[in-house]
C-alpha positions, 0 to 999 in steps of 0.5 A: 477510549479504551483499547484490549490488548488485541486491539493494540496489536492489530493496525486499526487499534493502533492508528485510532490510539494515535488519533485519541492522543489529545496533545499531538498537533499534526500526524507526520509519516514519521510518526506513524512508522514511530507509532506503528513499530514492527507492523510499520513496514506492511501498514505504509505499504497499505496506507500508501496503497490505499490513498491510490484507490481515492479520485485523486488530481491527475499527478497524484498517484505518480507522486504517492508512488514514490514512497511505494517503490522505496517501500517495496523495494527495500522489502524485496533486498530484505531492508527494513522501512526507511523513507527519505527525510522529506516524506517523512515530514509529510503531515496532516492536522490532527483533525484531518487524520481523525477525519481520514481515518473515521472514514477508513476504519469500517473498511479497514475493521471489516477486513480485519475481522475476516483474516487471521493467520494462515500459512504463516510459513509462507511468509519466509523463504522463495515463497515471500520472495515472490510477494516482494518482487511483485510487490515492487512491479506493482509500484513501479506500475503506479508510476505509469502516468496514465487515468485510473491505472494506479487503482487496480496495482493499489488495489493488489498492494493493499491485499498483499499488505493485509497478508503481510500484516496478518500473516494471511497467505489467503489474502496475499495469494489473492494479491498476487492475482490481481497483481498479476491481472493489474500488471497484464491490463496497464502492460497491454494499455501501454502496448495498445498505446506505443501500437497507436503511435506506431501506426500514427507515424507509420512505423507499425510493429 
């Protein structure tokens, strides 16, 4: 398959040119941030993020999380992306990535086509200062060991990436919002929950 020059330059080009590389037995995390250069940062907070939105076993969010807190964290003291070595040596057959992301890249291709750059100034300065930290509250959030908690703060991840990635301000403020309403719901679950107990022990607060 043969790819334009803006194809190579956006995420979904560059994730398919690592599929159509016939020699290439598995697909490691550390190939893609190899592959994927300066977009890496934005594109494994959004692949990382992304997984989250998928009915996974009870476990799986938490331990997906892990990459996002170094991830984010590292974004919000303005470090560039670095993974611990194990995690950069989680891998996928080749086949199983071809197979991931044929199923990704419709919606990942549609998101693509309705950004483009908007207030890339905002990507500097206080401004992105704000997206960082909330970007690290959101996976600090993910931890939270309880059902479907981590959908809604992937779910604001991804929007955020996007902006990141296409320097959309559009995108990342919508982030921002439904990372702050992620972070009001799973916080008043969690305050619901230590209320209950409180109650059950007879300690009520």
């Amino acid at each position: 398959m043969r790819y334009s020059a803006d194809d190579q330059r956006r995420l979904s080009g560059m994730l398919e040119a690592i599929a159509a590389e016939p020699d290439r037995a598995r697909v490691s995390i550390g190939d893609l941030v190899l592959s994927l250069g300066t977009q890496a940062h934005g594109a494994l907070l959004l692949i990382f993020a992304a997984v989250n939105l998928i009915p996974m076993p009870p476990g799986s969010s938490a331990l997906l999380a892990v990459p996002l807190v170094i991830l984010t964290f590292r974004l919000a003291f303005g470090h560039g992306p670095w993974l611990p070595a194990p995690i950069l040596r989680w891998s996928v057959s080749h086949a199983t990535y071809a197979r991931l992301l044929a199923r990704a890249l419709p919606h990942l291709r549609r998101a693509e086509r309705m950004v483009r750059p908007r207030g890339a100034h905002l990507f500097s300065g206080a401004p992105f200062r704000v997206f960082r930290l909330l970007l690290a509250a959101l996976a600090i959030t993910v931890l939270v060991p309880l059902p479907f908690s981590a959908m809604l703060p992937s779910f604001a991840i991804c929007l955020i990436a996007i902006g990141i990635l296409e320097r959309d301000i559009a995108w990342a403020t919508a982030g921002v919002a439904a990372g702050l309403l992620s972070l009001a719901v799973v916080g008043g679950v969690i305050f619901g929950l230590l209320r209950a107990a409180a109650l059950l022990f007879g300690h009520p607060f």
